[in-house]
Z-matrix of the N, CA and C atoms (Angstrom, degrees):
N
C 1 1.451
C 2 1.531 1 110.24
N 3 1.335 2 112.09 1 162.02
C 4 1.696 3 118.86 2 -172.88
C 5 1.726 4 101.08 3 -73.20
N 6 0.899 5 112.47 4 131.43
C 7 1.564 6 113.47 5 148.37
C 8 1.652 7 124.85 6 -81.10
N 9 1.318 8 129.71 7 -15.48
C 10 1.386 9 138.48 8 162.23
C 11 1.496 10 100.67 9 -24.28
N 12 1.462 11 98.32 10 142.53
C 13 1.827 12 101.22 11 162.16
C 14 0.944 13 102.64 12 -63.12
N 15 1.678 14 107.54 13 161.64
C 16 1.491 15 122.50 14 151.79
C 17 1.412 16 137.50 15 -33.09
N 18 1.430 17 97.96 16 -23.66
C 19 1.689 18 115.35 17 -164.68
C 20 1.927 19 102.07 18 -91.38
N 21 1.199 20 102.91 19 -35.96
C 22 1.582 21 108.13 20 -178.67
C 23 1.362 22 105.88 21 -100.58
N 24 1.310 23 123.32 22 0.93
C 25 1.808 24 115.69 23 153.13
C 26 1.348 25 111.52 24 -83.72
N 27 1.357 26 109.50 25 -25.03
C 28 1.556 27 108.72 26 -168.31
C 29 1.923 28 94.82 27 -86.96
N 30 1.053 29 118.01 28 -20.54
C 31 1.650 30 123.05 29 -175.23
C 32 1.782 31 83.48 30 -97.87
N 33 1.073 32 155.46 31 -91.84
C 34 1.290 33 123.28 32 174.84
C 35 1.594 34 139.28 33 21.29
N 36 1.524 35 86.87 34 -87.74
C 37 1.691 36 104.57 35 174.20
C 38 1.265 37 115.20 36 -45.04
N 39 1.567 38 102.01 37 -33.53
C 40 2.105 39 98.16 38 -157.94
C 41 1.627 40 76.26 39 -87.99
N 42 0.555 41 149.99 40 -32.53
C 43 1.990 42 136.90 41 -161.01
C 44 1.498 43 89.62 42 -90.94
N 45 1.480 44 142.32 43 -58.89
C 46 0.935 45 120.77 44 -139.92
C 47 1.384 46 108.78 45 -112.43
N 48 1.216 47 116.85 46 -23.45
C 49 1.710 48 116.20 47 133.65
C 50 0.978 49 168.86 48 -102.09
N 51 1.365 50 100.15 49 -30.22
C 52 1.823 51 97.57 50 146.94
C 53 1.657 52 144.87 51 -75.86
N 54 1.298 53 84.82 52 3.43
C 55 1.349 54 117.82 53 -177.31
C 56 1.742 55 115.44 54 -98.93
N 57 1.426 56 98.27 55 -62.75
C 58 1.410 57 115.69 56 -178.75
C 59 1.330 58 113.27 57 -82.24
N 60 1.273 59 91.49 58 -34.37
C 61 2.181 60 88.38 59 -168.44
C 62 1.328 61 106.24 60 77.53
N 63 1.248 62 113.50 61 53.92
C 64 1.417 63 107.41 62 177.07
C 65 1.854 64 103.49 63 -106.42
N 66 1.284 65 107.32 64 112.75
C 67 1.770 66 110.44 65 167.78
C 68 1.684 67 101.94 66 -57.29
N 69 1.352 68 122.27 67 -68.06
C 70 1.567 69 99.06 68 -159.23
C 71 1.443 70 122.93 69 -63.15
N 72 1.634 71 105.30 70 -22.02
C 73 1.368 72 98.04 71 178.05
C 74 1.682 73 107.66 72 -90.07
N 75 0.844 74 127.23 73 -6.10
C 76 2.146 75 127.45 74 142.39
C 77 1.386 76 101.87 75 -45.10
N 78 1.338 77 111.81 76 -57.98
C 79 1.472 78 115.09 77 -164.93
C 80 1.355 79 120.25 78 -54.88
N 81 1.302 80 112.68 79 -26.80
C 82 1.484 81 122.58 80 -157.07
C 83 2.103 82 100.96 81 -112.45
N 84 1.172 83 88.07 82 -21.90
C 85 1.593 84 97.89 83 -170.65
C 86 1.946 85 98.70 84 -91.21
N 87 1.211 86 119.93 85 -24.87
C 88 1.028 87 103.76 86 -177.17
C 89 1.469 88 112.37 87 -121.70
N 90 1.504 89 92.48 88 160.31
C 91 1.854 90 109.70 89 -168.25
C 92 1.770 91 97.63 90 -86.12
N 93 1.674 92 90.82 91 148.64
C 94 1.839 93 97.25 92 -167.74
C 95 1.863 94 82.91 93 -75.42
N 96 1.183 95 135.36 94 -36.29
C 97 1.052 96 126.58 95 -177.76
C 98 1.474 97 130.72 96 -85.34
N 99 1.746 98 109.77 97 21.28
C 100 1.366 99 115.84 98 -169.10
C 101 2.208 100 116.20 99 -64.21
N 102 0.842 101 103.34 100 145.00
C 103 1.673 102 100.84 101 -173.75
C 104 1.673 103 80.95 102 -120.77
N 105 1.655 104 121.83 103 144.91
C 106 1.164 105 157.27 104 155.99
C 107 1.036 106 124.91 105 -102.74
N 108 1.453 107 110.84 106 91.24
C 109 2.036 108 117.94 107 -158.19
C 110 1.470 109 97.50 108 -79.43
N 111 1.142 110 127.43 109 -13.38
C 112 1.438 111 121.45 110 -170.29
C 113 2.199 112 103.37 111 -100.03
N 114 1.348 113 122.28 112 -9.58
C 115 1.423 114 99.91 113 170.86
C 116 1.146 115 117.76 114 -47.85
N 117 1.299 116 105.57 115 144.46
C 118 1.440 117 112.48 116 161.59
C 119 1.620 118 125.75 117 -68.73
N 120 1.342 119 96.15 118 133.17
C 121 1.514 120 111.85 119 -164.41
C 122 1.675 121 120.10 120 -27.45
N 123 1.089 122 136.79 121 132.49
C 124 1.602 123 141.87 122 175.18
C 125 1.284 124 104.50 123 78.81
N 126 2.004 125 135.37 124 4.53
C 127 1.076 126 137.15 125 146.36
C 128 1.335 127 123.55 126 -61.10
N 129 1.692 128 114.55 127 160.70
C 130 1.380 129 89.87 128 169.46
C 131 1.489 130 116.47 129 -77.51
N 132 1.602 131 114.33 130 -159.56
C 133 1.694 132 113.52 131 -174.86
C 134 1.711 133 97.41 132 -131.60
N 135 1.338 134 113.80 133 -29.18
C 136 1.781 135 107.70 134 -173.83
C 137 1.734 136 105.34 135 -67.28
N 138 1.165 137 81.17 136 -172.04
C 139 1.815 138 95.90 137 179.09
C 140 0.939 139 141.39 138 -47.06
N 141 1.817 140 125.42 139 -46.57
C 142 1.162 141 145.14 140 174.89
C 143 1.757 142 92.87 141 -45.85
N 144 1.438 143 124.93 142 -69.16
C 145 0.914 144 151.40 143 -156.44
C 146 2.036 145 96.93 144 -36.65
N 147 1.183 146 93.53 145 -75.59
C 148 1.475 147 101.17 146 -177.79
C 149 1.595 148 118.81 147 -65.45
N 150 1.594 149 117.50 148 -26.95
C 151 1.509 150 118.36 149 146.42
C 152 1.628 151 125.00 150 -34.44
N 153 1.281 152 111.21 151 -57.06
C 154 1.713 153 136.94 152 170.25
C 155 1.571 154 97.06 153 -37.86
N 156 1.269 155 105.24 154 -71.59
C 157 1.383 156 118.06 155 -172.04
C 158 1.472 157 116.76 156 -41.23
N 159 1.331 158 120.71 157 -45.28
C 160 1.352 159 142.24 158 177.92
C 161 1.349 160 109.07 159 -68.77
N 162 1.473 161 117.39 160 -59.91
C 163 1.572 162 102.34 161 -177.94
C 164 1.524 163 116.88 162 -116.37
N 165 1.528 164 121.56 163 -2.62
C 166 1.540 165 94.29 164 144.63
C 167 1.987 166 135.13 165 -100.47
N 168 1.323 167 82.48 166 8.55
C 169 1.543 168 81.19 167 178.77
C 170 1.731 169 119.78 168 -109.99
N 171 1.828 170 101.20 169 -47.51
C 172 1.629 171 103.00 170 178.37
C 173 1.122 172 107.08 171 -77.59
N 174 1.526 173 133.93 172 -71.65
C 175 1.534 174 124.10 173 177.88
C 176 1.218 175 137.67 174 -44.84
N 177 1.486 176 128.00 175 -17.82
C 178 1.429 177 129.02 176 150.84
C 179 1.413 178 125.67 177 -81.72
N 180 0.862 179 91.63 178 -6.41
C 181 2.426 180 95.26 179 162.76
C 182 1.179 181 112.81 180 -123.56
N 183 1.761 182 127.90 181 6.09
C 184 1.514 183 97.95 182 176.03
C 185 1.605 184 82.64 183 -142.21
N 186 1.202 185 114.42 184 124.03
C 187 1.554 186 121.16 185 160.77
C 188 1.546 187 104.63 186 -72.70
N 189 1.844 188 89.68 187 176.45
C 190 2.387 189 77.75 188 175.28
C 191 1.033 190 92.57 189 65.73
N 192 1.398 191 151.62 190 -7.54
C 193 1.577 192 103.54 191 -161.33
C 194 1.862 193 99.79 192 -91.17
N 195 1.996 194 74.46 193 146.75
C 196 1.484 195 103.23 194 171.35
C 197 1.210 196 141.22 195 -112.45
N 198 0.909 197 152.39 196 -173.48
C 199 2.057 198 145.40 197 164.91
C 200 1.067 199 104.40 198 -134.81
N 201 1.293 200 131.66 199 100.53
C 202 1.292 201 122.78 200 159.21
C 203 1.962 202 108.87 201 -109.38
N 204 1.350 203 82.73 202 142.82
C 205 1.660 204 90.79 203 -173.93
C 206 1.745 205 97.41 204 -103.10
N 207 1.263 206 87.06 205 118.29
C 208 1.638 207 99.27 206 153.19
C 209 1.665 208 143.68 207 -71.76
N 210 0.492 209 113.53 208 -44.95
C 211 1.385 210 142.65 209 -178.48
C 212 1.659 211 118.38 210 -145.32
N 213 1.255 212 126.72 211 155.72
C 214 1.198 213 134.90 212 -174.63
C 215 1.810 214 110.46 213 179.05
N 216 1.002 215 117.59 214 131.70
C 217 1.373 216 113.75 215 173.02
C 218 2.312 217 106.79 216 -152.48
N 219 1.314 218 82.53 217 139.15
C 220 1.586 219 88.81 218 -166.64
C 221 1.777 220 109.48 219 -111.97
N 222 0.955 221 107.49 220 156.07
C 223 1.599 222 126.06 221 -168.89
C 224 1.440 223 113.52 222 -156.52
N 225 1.656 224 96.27 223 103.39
C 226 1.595 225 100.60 224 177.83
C 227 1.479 226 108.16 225 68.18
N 228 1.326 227 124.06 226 -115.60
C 229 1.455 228 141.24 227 155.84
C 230 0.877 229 147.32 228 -111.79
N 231 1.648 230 96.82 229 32.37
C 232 1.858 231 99.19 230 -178.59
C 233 1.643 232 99.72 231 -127.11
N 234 0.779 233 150.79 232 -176.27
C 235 1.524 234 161.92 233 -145.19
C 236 1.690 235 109.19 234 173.22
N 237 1.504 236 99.63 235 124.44
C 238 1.373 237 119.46 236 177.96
C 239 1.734 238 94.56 237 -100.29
N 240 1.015 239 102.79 238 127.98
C 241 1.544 240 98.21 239 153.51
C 242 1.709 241 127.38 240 -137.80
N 243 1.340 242 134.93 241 137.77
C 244 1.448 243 129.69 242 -176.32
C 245 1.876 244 101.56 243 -106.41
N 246 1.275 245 107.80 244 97.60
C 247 1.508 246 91.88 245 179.34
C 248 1.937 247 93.54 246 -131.81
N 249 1.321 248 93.61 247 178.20
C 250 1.082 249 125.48 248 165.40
C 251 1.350 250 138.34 249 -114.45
N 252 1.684 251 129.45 250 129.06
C 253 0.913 252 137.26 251 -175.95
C 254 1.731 253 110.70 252 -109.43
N 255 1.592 254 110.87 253 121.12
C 256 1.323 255 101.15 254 174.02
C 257 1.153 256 118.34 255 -134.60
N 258 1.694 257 136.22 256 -161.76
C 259 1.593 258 117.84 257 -179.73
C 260 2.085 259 91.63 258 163.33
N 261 0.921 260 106.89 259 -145.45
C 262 1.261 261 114.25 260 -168.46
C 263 1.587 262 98.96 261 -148.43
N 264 0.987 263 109.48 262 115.68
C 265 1.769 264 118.08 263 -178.91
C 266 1.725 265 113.70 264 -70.52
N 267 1.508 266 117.04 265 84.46
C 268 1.443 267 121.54 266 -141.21
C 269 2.010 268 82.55 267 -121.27
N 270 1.180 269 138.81 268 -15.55
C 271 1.342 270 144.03 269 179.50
C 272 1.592 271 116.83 270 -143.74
N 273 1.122 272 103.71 271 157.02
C 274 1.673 273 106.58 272 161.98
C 275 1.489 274 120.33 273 -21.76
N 276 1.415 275 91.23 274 98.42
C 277 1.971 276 87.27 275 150.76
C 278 1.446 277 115.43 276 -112.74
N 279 1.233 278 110.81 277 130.92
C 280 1.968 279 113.40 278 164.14
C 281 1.585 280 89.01 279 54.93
N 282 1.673 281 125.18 280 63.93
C 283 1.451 282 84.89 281 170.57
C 284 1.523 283 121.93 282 94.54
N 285 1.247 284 108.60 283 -64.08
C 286 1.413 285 104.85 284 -177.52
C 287 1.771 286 132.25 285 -102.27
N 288 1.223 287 97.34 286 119.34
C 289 1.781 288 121.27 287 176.73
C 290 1.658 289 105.53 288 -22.06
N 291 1.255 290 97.91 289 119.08
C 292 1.513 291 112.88 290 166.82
C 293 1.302 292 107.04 291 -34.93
N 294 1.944 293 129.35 292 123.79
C 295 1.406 294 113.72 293 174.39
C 296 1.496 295 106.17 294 -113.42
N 297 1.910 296 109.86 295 8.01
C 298 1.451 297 116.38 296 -154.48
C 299 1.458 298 120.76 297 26.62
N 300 1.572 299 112.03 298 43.93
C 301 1.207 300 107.93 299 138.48
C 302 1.421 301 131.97 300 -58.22
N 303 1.255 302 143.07 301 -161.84
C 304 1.945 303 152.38 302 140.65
C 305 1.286 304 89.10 303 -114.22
N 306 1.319 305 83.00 304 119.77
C 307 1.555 306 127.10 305 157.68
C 308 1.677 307 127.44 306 -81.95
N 309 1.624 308 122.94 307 136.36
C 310 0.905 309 73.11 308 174.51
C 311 2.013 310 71.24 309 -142.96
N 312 1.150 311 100.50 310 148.31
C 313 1.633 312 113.94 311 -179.95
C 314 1.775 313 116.90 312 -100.02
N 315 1.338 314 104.46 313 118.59
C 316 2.292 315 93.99 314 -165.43
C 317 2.159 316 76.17 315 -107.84
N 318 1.442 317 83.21 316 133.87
C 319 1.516 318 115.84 317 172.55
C 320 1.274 319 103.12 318 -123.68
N 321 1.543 320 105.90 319 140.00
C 322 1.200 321 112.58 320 155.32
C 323 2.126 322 106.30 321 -137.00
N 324 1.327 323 110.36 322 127.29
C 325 1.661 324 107.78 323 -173.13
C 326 1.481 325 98.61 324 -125.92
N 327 1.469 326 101.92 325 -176.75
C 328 1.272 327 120.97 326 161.71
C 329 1.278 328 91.59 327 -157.44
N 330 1.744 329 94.72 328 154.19
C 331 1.100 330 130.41 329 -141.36
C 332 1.536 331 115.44 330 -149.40
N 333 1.577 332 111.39 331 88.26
C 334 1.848 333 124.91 332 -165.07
C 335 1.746 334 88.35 333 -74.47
N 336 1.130 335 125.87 334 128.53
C 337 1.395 336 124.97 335 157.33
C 338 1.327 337 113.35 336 -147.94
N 339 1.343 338 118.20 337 140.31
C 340 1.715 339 149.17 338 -96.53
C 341 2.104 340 90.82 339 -174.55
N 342 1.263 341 109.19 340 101.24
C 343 1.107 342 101.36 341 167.52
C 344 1.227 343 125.94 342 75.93
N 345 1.430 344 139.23 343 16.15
C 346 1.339 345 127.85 344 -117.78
C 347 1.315 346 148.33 345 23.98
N 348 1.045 347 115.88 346 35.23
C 349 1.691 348 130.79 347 -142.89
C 350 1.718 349 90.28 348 -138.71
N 351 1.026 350 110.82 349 129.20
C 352 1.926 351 116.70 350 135.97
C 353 0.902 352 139.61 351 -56.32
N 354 1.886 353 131.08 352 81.76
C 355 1.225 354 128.47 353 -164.02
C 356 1.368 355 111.78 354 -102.85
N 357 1.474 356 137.58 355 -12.52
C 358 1.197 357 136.75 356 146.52
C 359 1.547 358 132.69 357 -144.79
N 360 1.028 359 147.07 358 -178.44
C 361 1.439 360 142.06 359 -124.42
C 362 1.592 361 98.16 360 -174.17
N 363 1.309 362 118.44 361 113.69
C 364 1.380 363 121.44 362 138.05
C 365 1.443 364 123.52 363 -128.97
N 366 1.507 365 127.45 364 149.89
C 367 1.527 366 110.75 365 -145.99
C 368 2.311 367 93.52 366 -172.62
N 369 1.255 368 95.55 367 114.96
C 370 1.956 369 114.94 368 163.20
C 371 1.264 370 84.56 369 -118.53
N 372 1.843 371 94.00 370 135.55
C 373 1.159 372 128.76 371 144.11
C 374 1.513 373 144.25 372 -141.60
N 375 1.075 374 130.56 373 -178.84
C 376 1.615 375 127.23 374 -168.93
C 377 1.467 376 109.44 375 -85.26
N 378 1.776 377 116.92 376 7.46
C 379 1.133 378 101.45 377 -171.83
C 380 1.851 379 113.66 378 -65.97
N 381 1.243 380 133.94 379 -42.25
C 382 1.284 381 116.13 380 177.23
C 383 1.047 382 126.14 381 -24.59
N 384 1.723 383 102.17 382 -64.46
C 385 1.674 384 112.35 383 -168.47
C 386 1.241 385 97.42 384 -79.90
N 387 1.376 386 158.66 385 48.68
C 388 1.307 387 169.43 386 114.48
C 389 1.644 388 95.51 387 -57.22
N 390 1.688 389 108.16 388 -76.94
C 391 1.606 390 106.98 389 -136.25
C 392 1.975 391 72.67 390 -72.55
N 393 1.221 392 140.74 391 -46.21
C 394 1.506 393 117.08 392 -169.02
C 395 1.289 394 117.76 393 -57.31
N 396 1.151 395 134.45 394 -21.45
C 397 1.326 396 145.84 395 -176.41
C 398 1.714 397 98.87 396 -81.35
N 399 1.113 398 123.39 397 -51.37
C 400 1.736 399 114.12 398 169.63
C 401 1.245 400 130.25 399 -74.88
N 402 1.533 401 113.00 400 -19.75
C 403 1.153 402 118.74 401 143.08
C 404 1.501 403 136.29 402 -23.66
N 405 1.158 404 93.52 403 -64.61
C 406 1.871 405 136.83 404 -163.37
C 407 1.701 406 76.74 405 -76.13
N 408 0.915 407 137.22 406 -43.12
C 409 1.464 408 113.49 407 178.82
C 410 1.497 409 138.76 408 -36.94
């Protein structure tokens, strides 16, 4: 397991997977028992779940896409972070027709990590007022 703080596993993940799309480093970054307090209701909450999220929903509608973390501050083992996700809306998101606009998605999570590992997840973001705003296109 990683010895890295909490703060540079959680800056990890956003570069090297939500960013990169990297499966082994998902694999290695996350706990087989991770819970995701923020799915949406009657979704699942473990891992697979938020994998899905990553590569069939953000990386097939936004090329470019990036993670930049804004802010972040850690305590013990949890990690706040305020970042941003952006890209170019080039396919389907949620539904809605590529308008190749730039996108840009403001996150803010926290982030329980256990071992070097991601063992839980809480997470608001701008995606709504995203897909209404491309809508409105």
């Amino acid at each position: 397991m990683s010895h890295d703080s909490p703060k540079a596993v959680v800056r990890r993940f956003n570069t090297e997977v939500i960013q990169n799309l990297d499966r082994a480093a998902f694999d290695e970054l996350m706990s087989p028992g991770f819970v995701n307090h923020s799915a949406p209701p009657g979704t699942p909450a473990g891992p697979e779940s938020m994998w899905n999220t990553f590569e069939k929903v953000l990386h097939p509608a936004l090329s470019e896409l990036r993670v930049e973390v804004l802010d972040q501050v850690g305590e013990g083992d949890k990690v706040t972070s305020r970042k941003r996700i952006s890209g170019v809306h080039t396919g389907p998101l949620l539904g809605v027709p590529a308008t190749h606009a730039p996108v840009a998605i403001d996150v803010i999570d926290i982030v329980r990590v256990e071992d070097g590992r991601y063992v839980e997840h809480w997470g608001v973001n701008t995606l709504p007022a995203v897909l209404a705003a491309l809508r409105a296109r």
